[in-house]
C-alpha positions as CSV (number, residue, x, y, z in Angstrom):
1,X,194.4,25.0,149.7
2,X,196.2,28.5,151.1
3,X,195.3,32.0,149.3
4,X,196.9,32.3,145.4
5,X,200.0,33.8,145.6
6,X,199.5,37.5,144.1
7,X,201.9,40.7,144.7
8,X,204.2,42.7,143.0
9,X,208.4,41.4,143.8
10,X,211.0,44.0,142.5
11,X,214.0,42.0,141.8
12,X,217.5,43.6,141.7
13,X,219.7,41.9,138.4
14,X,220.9,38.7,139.0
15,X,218.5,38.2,142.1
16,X,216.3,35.4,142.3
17,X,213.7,33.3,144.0
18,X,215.2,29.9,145.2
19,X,213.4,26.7,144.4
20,X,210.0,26.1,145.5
21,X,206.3,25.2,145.1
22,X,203.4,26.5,145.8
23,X,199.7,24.7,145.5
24,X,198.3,27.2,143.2
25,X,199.1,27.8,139.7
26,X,201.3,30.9,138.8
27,X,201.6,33.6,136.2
28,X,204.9,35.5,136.5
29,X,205.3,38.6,134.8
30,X,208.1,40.9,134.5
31,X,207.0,44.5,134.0
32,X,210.6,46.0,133.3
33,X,213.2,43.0,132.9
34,X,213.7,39.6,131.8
35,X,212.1,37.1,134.3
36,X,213.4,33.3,133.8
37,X,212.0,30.2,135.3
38,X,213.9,26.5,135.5
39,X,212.7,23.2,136.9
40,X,213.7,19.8,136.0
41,X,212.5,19.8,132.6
42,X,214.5,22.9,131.2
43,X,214.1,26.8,131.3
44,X,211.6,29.5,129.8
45,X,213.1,32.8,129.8
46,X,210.2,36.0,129.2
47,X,210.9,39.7,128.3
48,X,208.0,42.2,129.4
49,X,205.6,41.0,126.5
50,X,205.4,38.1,128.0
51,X,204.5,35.9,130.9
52,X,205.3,32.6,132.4
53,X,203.0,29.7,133.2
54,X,204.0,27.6,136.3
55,X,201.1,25.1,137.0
56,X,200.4,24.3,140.7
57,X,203.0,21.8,142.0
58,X,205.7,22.6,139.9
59,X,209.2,22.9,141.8
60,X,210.8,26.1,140.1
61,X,213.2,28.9,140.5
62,X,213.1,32.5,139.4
63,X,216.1,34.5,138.3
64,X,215.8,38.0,137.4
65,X,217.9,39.7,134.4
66,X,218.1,43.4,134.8
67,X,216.5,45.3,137.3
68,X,213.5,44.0,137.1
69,X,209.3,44.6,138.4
70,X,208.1,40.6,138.9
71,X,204.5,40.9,139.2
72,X,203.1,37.8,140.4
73,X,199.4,36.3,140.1
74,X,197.9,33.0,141.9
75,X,195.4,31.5,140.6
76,X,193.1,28.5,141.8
77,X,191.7,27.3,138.5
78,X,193.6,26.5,135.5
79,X,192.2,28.8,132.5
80,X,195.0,27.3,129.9
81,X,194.6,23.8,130.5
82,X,198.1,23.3,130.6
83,X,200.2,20.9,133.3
84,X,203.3,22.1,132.0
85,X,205.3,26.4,132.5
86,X,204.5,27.7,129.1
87,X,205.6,31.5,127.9
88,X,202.5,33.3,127.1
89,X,202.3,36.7,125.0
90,X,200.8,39.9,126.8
91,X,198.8,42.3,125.1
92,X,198.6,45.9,126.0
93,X,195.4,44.6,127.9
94,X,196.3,41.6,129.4
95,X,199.5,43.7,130.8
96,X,197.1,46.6,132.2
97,X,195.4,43.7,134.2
98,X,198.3,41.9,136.1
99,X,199.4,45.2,136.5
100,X,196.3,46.5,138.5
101,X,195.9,42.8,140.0
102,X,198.9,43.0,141.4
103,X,198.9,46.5,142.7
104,X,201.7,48.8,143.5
105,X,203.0,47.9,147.0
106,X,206.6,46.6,147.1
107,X,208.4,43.8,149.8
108,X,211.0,44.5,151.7
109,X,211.4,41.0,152.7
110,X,215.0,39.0,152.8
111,X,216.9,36.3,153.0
112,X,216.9,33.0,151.3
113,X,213.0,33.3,151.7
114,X,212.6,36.7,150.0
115,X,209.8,37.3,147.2
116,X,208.4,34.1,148.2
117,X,204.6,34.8,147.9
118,X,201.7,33.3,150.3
119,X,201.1,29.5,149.5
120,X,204.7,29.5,148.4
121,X,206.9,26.4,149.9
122,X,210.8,26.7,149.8
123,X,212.9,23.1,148.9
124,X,216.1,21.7,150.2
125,X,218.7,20.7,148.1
126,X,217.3,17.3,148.7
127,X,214.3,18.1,147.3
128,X,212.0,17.8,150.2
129,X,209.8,20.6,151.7
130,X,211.7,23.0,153.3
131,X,210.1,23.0,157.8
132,X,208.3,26.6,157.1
133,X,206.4,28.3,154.3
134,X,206.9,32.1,154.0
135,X,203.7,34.4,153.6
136,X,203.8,37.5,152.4
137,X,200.7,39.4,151.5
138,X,202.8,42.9,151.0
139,X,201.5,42.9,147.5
140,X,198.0,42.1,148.2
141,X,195.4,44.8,146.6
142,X,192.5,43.7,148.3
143,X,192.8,47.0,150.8
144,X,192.4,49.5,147.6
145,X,190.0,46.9,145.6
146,X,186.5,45.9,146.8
147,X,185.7,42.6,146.8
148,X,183.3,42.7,143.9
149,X,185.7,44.9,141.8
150,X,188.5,42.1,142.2
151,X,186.3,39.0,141.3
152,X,185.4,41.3,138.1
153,X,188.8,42.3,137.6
154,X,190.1,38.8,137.8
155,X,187.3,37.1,135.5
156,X,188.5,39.4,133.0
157,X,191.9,38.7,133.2
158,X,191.3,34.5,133.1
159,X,189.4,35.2,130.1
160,X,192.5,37.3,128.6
161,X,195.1,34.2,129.5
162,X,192.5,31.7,127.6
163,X,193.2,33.6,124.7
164,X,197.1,34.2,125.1
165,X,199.1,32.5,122.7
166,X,201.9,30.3,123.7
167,X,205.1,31.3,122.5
168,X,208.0,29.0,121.9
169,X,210.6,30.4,124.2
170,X,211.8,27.3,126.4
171,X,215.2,25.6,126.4
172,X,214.5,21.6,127.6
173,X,217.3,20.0,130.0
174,X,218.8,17.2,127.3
175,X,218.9,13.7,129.5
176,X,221.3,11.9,127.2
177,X,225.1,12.6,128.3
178,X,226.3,13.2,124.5
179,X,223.8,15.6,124.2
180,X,223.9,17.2,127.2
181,X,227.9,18.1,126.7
182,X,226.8,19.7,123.5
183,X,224.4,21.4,124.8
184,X,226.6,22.7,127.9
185,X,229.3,23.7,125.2
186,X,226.9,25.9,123.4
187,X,225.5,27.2,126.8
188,X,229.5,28.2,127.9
189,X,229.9,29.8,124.3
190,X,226.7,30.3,121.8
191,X,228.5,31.8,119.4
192,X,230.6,28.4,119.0
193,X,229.7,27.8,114.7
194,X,231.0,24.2,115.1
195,X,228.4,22.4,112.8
196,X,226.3,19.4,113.8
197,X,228.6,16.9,112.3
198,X,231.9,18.4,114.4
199,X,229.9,18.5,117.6
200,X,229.0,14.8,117.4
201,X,232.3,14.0,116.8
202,X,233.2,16.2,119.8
203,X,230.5,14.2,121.6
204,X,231.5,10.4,120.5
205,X,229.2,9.9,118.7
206,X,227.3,10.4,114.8
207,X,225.6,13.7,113.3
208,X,222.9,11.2,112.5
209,X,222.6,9.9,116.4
210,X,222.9,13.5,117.7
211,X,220.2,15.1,115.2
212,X,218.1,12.2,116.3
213,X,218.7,13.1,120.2
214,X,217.6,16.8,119.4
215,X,214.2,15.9,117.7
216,X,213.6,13.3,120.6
217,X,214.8,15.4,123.8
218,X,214.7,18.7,122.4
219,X,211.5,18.5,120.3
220,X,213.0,20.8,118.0
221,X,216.5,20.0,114.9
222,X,219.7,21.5,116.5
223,X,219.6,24.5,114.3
224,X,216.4,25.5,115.4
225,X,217.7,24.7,119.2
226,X,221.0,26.5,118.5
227,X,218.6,30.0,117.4
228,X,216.7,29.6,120.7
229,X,219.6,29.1,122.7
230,X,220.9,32.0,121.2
231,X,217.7,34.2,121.7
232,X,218.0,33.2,125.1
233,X,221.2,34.4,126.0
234,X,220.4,37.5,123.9
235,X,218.2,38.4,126.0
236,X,219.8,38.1,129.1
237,X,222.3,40.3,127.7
238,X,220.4,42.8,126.9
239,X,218.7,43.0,129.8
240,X,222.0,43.6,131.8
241,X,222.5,46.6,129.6
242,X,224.9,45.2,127.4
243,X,225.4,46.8,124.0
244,X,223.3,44.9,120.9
245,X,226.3,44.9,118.7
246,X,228.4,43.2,121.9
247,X,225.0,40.6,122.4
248,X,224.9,39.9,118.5
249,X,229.1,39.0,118.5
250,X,228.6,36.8,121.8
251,X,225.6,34.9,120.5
252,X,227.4,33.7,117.3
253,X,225.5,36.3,114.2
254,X,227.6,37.6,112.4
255,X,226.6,41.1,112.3
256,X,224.6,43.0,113.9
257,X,221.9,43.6,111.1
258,X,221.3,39.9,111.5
259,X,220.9,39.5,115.0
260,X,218.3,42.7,114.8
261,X,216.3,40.6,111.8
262,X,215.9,37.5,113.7
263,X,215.2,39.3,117.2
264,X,213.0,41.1,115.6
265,X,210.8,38.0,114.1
266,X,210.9,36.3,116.9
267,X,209.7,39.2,119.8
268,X,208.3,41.6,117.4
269,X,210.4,44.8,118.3
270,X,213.7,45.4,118.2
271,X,216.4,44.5,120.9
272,X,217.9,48.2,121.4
273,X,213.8,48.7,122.7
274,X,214.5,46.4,125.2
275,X,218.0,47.0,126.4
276,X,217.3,51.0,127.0
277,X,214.5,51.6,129.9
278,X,212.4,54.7,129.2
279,X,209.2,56.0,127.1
280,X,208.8,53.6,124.0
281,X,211.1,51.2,125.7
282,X,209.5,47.5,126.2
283,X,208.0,47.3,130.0
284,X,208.5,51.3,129.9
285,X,206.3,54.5,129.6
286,X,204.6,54.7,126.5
287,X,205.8,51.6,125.1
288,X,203.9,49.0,123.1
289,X,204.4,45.6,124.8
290,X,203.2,43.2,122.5
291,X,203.8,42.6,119.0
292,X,202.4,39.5,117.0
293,X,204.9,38.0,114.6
294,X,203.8,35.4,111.4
């Protein structure tokens, strides 16, 4: 098995890391950003109070939202028992130790291959490993870290992701064609408020049939789908800069008060924190990066 991938990847908006694998498990962490990861299965999307979880195997891409500090972390052994990405919340702590992990040295690599981190193995559109693997050890710490004062700082930092929670911030890739057109509808406009009934009817088929498709495929009803969709693209927004009354308008609420409210619940601050970089900001100076919500 080659060296965990581990460095620091600052990612200009709408930049991105094409689809790969590597044979270590990941944490990705956006410091300042949005960072979003897709395979197969769907997307997770995470603001800078939270990280992803890409188990070792996993064909992936990154895409960055905002200008945006991707801090990267390999690791050998699996400390969430999980074989699946997960979004995971960061405390103050667990942020202050991927941060130092990862150190401050930047990349200038380029190309298709760019940000790819040691261990890291591109794919063809085919699917099949790519001829060459791309190493990059620019972010590597180990020259300002002692050996001992890694191992520490890394057994501390396992213990923190045992104890992260998982947070429910993943949009899964809908297999069956009805529901994937309603799905693709709602990605082109979220702030479509056809009801479940009119979509399935769109689709060819019965609200019964397509609620049935959502618990099955989705894991989740089509309203609660809808919000997350919505939360998704919210946050992408935002992270481009764009106003929060503009976001809340795209994404289908109905004022901006509302969008606030459920932003709010479900990342624990408010969105203007995270559209506006700077002291109190989330992933800035000063700023609190993790609030739990009920």
């Amino acid at each position: 098995m080659s060296e965990a991938p581990t460095g620091r990847r600052p990612l200009a908006p709408g930049a991105g890391i094409d689809a790969h694998r590597h044979d270590t498990h990941q944490i990705a962490y956006a410091c300042r950003g949005v960072i979003s990861v897709t395979t197969d299965a769907g997307t997770w999307v995470a603001p800078a109070n939270r990280a992803l979880w890409v188990p070792a195997g996993t064909v992936h891409e990154h895409r960055a939202h905002g200008d945006t500090d991707l801090r990267l972390v390999g690791l050998t052994e699996n400390p969430l028992g999980l074989d699946r990405p997960a979004v995971l919340a960061v405390g103050p702590l667990l942020r202050e130790l991927i941060i130092a992990y990862t150190g401050d040295t930047t990349s200038d690599t380029t190309g298709h291959n760019a940000g790819l981190s040691a261990g890291d193995t591109t794919i063809d559109s085919a699917g099949d490993t790519a001829g060459d693997t791309t190493i990059d050890t620019a972010g590597d710490t180990a020259g300002r870290l002692g050996g001992g004062e890694r191992a520490r700082l890394l057994a501390v930092l396992l213990d923190q992701l045992r104890h992260a929670p998982e947070q429910p911030l993943h949009l899964p890739t809908a297999r069956d064609a009805r529901l994937a057109a309603v799905c693709a509808a709602l990605h082109q406009d979220p702030a479509d408020p056809g009801t479940l009934a009119q979509f399935a009817a769109r689709a060819g088929t019965s609200d019964r049939t397509l609620a049935r498709l959502c618990r099955a495929e989705l894991g989740m009803t089509f309203p609660q789908w809808r919000t997350q969709l919505r939360l998704h693209h919210a946050l992408l927004l935002l992270a481009d800069g764009v106003p929060v009354t503009t976001v809340a308008h795209r994404c289908g609420w109905a004022s901006a008060s509302a969008f606030i409210d459920v932003f709010r619940r479900a990342f624990g601050y408010t969105p203007g924190r995270l559209r506006q970089p700077g002291p109190g900001s989330i992933g800035g100076p000063g700023s609190t990066p993790y609030n739990r919500v009920p």
